[in-house]
C-alpha positions as CSV (number, residue, x, y, z in Angstrom):
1,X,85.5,101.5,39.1
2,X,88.2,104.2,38.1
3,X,85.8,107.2,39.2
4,X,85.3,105.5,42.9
5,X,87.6,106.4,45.7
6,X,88.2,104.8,48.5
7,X,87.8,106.7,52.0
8,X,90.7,105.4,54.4
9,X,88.7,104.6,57.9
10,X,89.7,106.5,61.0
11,X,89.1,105.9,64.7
12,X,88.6,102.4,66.6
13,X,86.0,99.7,65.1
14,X,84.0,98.1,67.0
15,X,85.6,95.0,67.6
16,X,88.7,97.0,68.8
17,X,86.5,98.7,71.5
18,X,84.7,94.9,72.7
19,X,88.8,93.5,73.0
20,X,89.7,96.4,75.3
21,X,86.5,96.4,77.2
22,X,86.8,93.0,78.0
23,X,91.0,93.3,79.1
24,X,89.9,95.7,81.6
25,X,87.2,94.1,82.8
26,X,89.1,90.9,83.7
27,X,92.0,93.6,85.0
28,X,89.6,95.2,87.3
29,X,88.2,92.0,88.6
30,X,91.9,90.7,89.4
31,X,92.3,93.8,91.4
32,X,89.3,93.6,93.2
33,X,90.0,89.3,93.9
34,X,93.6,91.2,95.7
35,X,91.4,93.8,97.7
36,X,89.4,90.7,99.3
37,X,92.2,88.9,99.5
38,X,93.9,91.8,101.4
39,X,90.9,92.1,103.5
40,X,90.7,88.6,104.6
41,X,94.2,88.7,105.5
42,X,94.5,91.9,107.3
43,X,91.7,90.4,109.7
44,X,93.2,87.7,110.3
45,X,96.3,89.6,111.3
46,X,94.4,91.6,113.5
47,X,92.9,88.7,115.3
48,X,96.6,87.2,115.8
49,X,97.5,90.4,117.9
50,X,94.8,90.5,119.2
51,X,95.5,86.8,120.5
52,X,98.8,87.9,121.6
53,X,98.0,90.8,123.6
54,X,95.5,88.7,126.0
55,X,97.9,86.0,126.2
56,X,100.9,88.9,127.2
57,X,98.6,90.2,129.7
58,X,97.6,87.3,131.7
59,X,101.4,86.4,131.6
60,X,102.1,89.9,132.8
61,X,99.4,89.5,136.1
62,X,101.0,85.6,136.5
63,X,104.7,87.3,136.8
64,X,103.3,90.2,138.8
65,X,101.6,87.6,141.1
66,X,104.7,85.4,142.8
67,X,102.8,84.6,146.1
68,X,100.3,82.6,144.5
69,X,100.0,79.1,145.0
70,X,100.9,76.6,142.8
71,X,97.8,76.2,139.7
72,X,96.2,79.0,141.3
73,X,96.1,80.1,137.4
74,X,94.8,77.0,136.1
75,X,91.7,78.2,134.5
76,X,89.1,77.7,131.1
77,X,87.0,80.3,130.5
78,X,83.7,78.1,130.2
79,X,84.2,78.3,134.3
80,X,83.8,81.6,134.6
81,X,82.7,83.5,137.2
82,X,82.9,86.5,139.4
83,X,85.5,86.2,141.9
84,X,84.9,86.6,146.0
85,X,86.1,89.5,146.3
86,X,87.1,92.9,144.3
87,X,90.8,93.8,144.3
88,X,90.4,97.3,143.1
89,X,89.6,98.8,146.4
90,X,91.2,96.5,149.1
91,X,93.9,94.9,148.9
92,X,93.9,90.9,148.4
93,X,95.6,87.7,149.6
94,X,97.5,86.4,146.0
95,X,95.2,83.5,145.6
96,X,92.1,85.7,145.3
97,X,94.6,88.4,143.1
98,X,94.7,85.3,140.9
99,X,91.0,84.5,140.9
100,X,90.6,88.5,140.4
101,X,93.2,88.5,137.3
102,X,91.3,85.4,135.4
103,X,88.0,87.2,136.2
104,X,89.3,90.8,134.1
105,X,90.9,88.6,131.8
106,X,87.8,87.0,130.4
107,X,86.0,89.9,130.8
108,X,87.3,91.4,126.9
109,X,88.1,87.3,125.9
110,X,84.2,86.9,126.5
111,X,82.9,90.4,125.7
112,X,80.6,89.8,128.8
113,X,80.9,89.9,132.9
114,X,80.2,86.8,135.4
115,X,76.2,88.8,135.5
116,X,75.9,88.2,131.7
117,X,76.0,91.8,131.3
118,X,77.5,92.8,127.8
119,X,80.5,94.7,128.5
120,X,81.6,95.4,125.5
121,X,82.6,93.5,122.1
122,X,84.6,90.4,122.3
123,X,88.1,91.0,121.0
124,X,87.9,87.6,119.5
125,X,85.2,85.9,117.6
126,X,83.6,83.1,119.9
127,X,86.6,82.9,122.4
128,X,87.8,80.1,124.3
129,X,90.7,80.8,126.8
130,X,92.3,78.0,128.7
131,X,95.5,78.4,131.1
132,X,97.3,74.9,132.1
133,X,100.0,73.8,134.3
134,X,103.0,71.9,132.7
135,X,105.2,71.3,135.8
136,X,106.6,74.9,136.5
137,X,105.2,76.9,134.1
138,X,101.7,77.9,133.3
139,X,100.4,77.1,129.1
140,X,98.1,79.9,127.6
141,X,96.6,79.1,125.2
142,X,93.4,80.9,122.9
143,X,90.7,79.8,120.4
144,X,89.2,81.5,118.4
145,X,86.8,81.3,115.1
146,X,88.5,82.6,111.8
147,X,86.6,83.4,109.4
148,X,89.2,84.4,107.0
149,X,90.4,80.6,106.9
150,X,90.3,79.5,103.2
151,X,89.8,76.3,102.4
152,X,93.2,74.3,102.6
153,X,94.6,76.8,104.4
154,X,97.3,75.8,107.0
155,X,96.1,76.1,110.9
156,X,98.0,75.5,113.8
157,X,96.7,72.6,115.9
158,X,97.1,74.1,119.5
159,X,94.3,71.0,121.4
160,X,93.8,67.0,120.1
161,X,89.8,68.0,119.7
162,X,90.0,71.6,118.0
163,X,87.4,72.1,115.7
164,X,89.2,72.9,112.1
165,X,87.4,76.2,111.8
166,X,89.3,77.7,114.7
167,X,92.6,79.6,115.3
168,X,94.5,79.1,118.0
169,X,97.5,81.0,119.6
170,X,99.3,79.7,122.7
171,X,102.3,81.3,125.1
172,X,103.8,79.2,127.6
173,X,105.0,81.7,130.9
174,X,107.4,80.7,133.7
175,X,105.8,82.5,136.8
């Protein structure tokens, strides 16, 4: 055994390669858990402000709409319909303004017109829009399906019946 030498070993063995493959494998698939995660999130954000712009506007045309009477806002969007008349040419008594402001109003809620027509994408996945009256002021208040709702995830409960699977976002407005 005095004539044999030993050769010192160089470079990784295999074992060494197997224990790094698998750290970045499980490295990698933490990032890409975040990325969904991200992704769920961000939609979800996007469907908020989307919310909140609808509910601005139709508090914007109530403010910009003193002379209506009292509930002439009071509206849910599975009543919807074309109104009389078309306030974009003439000129309208505020009642029919009012009927004419729910009408555009439900038009991006709904993604559809009063004919059925697809006017475009709703902004909001299966919409539901609903404007009350509580004494003097006027309640918006939108629902919406969210899919980015994880299991045991905190919702808002805007309505006694909503269904668990929906968002909801609500603005109250003093005309």
């Amino acid at each position: 055994m005095e004539g044999v030498q030993r050769q010192r070993q160089a470079g990784f063995t295999l074992v060494e390669i197997l224990v790094t493959i698998v750290v970045l494998s499980i490295g990698l698939l933490g990032i890409a858990g975040m990325q969904a995660s991200s992704l769920r999130n961000n939609h979800a954000a996007y469907t908020k402000t989307q919310a909140a712009n609808l509910a601005a506007d139709m508090a914007d045309r109530i403010r910009a709409n003193p002379g209506a009477s009292s509930g002439a806002y009071v509206y849910n969007t599975s009543g919807f319909a074309a109104p009389e008349t078309s306030c974009i040419t003439a000129g309208c008594a505020p009642d029919a303004l009012a009927s004419y402001d729910l009408y555009e109003w439900s038009i991006p809620l709904l993604g559809k017109t009063a004919a059925g027509d697809a006017a475009a994408q709703p902004v909001l996945p299966e919409a539901q829009g609903d404007i009350a009256q509580d004494g003097n002021d006027y309640v918006i208040t939108l629902l919406w399906r969210e899919p980015a709702f994880a299991s045991g995830m905190e919702r808002m409960q805007c309505v006694a019946d909503q269904d668990p699977e929906f968002a909801c976002f609500q603005l109250r407005v003093r005309p």
